[in-house]
C-alpha positions as CSV (number, residue, x, y, z in Angstrom):
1,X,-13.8,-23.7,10.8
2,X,-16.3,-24.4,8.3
3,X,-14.5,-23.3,5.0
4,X,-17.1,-24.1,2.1
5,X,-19.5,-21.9,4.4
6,X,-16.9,-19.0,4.2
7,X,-16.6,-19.8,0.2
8,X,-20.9,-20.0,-0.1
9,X,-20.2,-16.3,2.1
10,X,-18.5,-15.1,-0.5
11,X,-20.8,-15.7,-3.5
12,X,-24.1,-14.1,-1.4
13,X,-24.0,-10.9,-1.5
14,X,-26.2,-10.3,1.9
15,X,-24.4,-13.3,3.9
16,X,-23.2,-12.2,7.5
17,X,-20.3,-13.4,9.6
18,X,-20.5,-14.2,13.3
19,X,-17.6,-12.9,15.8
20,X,-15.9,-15.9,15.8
21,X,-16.0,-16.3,12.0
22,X,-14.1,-12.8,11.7
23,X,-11.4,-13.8,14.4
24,X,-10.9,-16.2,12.2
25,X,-10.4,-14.3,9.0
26,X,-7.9,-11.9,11.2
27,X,-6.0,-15.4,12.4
28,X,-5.1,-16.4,9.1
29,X,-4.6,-12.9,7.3
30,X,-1.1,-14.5,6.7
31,X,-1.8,-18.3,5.9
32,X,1.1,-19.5,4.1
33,X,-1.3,-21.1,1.5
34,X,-2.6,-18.5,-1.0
35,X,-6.0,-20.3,-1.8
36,X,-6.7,-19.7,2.2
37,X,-5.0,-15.9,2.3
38,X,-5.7,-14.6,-1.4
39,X,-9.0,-16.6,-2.5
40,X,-10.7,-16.9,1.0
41,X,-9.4,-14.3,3.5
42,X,-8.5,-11.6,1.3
43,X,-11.6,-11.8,-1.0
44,X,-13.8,-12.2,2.1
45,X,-12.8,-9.2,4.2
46,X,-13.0,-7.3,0.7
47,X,-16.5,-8.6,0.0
48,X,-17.3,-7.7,3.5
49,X,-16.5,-4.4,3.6
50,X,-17.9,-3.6,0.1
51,X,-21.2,-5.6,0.6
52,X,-21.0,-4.3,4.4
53,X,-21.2,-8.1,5.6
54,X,-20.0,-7.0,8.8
55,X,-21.3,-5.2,11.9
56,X,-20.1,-1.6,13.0
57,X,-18.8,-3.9,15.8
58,X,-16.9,-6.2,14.1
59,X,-15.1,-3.3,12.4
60,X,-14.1,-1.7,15.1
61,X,-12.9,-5.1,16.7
62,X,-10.7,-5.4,13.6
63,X,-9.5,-1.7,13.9
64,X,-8.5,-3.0,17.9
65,X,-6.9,-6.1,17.4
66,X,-4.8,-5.1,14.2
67,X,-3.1,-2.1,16.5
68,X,-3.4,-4.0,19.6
69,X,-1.2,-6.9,17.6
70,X,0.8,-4.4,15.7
71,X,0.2,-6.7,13.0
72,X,1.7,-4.2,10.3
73,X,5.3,-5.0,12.0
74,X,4.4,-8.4,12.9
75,X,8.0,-10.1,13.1
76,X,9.5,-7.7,11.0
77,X,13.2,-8.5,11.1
78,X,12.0,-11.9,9.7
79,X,10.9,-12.4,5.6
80,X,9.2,-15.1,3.5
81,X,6.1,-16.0,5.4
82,X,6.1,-13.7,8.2
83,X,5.8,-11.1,5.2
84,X,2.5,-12.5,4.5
85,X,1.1,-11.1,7.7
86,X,2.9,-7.9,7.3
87,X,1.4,-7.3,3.1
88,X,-1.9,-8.5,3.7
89,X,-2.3,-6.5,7.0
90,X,-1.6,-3.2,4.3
91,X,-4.7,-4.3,2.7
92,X,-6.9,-5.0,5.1
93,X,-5.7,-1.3,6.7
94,X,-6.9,0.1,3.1
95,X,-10.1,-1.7,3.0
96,X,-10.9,0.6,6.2
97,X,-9.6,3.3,5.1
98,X,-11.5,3.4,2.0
99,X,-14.7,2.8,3.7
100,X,-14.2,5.0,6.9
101,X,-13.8,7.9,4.3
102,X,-17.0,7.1,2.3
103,X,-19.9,8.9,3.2
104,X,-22.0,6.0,1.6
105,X,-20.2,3.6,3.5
106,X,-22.0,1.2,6.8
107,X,-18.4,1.9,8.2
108,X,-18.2,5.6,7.6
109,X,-15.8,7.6,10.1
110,X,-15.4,4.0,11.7
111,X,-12.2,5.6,12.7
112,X,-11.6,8.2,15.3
113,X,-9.4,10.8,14.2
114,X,-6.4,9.7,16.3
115,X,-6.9,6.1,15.3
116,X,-6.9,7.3,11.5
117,X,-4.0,9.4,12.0
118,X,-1.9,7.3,14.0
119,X,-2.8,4.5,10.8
120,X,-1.4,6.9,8.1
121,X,2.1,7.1,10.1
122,X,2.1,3.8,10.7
123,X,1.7,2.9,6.8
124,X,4.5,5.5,5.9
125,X,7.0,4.3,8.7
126,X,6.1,0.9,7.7
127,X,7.4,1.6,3.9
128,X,10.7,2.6,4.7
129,X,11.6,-0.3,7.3
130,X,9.5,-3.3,5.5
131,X,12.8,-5.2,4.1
132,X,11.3,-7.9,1.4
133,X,10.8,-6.6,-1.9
134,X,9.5,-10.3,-2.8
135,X,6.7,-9.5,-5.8
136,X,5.7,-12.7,-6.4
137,X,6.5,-16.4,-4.7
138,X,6.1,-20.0,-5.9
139,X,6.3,-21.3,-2.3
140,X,3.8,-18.3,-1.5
141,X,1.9,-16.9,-4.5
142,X,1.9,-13.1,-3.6
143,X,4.2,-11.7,-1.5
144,X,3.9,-8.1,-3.0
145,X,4.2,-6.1,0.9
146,X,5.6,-2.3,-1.1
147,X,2.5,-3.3,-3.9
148,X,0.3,-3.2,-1.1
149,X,1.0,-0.7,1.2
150,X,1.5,1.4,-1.4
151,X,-2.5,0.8,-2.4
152,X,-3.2,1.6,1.5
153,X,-1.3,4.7,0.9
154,X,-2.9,5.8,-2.2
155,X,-6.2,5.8,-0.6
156,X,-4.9,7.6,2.7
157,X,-3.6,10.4,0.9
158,X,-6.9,10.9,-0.7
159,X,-8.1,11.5,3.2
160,X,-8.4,14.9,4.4
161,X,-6.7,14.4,7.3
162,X,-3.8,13.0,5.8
163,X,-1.8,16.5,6.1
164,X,1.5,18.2,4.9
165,X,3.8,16.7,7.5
166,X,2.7,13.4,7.0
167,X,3.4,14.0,3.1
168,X,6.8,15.3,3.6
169,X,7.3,12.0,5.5
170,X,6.0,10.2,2.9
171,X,8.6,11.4,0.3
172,X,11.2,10.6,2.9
173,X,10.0,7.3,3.7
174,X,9.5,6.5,-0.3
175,X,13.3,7.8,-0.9
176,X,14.7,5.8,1.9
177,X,12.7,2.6,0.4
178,X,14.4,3.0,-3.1
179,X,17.7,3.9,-1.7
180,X,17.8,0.7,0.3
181,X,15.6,-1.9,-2.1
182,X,17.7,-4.9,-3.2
183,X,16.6,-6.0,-6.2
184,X,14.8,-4.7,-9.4
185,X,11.2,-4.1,-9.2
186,X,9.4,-7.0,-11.7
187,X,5.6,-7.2,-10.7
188,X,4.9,-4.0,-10.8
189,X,5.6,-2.5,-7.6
190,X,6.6,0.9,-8.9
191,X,3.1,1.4,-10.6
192,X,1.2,1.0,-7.7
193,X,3.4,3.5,-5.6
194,X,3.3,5.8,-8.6
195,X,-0.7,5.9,-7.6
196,X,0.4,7.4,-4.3
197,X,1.9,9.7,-6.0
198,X,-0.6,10.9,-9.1
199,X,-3.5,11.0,-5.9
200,X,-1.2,13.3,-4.1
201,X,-0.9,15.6,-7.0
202,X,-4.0,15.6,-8.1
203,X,-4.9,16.3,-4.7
204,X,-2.9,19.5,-4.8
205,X,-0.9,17.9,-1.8
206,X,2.1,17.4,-3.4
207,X,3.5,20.6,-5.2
208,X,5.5,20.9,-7.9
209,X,8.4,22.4,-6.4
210,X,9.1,20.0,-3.7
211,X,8.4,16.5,-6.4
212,X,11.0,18.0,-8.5
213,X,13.4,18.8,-5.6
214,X,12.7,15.2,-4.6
215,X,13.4,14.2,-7.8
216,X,16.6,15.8,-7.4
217,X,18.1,14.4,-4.2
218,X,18.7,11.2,-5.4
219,X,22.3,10.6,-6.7
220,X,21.7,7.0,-8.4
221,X,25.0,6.4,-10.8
222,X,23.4,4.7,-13.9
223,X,26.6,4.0,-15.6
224,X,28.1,2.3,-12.2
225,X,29.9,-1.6,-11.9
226,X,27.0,-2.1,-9.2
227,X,24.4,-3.7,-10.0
228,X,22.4,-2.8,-7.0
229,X,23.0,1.1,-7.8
230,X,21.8,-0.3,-11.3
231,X,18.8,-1.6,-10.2
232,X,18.2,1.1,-8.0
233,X,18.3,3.4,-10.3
234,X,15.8,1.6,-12.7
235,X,13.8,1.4,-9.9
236,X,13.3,5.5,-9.5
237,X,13.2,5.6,-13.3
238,X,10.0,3.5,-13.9
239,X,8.2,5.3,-11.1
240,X,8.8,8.6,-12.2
241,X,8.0,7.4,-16.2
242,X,4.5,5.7,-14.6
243,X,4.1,8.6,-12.7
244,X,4.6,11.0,-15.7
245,X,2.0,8.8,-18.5
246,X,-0.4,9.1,-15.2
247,X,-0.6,12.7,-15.2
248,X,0.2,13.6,-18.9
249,X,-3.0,11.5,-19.4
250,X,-5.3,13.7,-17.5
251,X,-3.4,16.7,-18.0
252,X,-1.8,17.8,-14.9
253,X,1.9,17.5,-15.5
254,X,3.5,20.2,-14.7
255,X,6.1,21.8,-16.7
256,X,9.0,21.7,-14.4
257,X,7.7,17.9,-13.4
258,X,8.2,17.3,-17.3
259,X,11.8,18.7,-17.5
260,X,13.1,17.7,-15.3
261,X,12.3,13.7,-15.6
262,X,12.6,14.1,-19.1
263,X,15.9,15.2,-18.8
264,X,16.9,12.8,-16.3
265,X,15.1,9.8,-17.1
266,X,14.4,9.5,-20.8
267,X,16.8,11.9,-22.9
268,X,20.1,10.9,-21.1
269,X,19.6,7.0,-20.9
């Protein structure tokens, strides 16, 4: 494949891409090198949905092949590279998710309803089994798969479609990824699942009462000999500070939401 064409693609805003150049792009969504996945295949399938470089047809060959591959678990018991597939997949489900829900959008309603719901519960299952919490690699440049689908999520819970159910699953997918995490979030990881959050508030999706009785369940021991419970812990408390600055700046935290991490989170530790 001709890779200074794709690169010459990516600087023209009304360049196209032939069938075979998008299987392409799909085929290496997890190249181990991050000039080829971050600077070329990323950036290209972003351009190319923004700038609407691709046919309604090419999307919807995407859309088939990234369920028909079940790319989003793609050899999930495994980490380090086979991660790639799994993070950058997130991002190109967002990408389409983003667009299928703008009415100014080439690729608007791209997705069937089923397609677009079975997507949402596959990114929320997805957050509670993906097991490597790598942020950033120097073998891999960006790892970063809870970064990522947590942007895929923040979008879909914008959606109309994206209902009460598969909220209450989200919480319980969220709580069983921060029970389970095994290490301490350092690039930034719980501010981009904090936008889940803030998007589902806003959106009057996520109430009051049930954040705070979220808030609740978790039993983290700050003061215990383990680190991971340590860890964990910090974990929970940075997302629910991001969470709180979020909202406090456009006005919308509610009272209980304030008490209750400001008397868990802030005053006591």
């Amino acid at each position: 494949m001709d890779i200074e064409k794709f690169k010459i693609n990516l600087e023209d805003p009304k360049a196209t891409y032939s069938d075979e150049e998008v299987e392409w792009l799909l085929d290496n969504i997890g190249n181990s090198e991050s000039k080829i996945r971050d600077n070329l295949v990323c950036n290209s399938f972003g351009s190319g949905f923004f700038e609407e470089k691709f046919t309604f047809d090419q999307v919807k060959y995407l859309i088939n092949q990234l369920q028909k591959k079940n790319l989003l678990y793609y050899r999930i018991n495994e980490k380090k590279v086979a991660t790639l597939t799994r993070s950058f997949t997130c991002l190109l489900w967002d990408l389409i998710i983003r667009t299928n829900n703008d009415k100014h959008s080439r690729y608007y309603q791209v997705l069937n309803y089923n397609e677009e719901q079975q997507i949402f519960e596959d990114l929320i299952k997805y957050l509670a089994n993906e097991h490597d919490f790598t942020g950033f690699s120097e073998k891999y440049g960006w790892v970063h798969a809870i970064a990522h689908c947590s942007d895929a999520l923040a979008d879909s819970i914008l959606c109309d479609d994206f209902d009460q159910k598969m909220v209450d699953d989200l919480l319980a997918s969220t709580k069983k990824m921060l029970n389970k995490v095994d290490k301490r979030f350092i690039d930034g990881e719980e501010y981009r699942l904090a936008d889940v959050f803030v998007n589902g508030i806003k959106e009057n999706k996520i109430n009051s009462d049930s954040f705070v009785n979220w808030i609740e369940s978790f039993a983290f021991n700050p003061y215990s000999d383990e680190l991971l419970e340590y860890y964990r812990f910090n974990n929970l408390k940075s997302l629910l500070q991001d969470i709180y600055v979020k909202l406090n700046s456009i006005s919308l935290i509610d009272p209980n939401v304030k008490e209750v991490v400001e008397k868990k989170f802030n005053s006591e530790y």
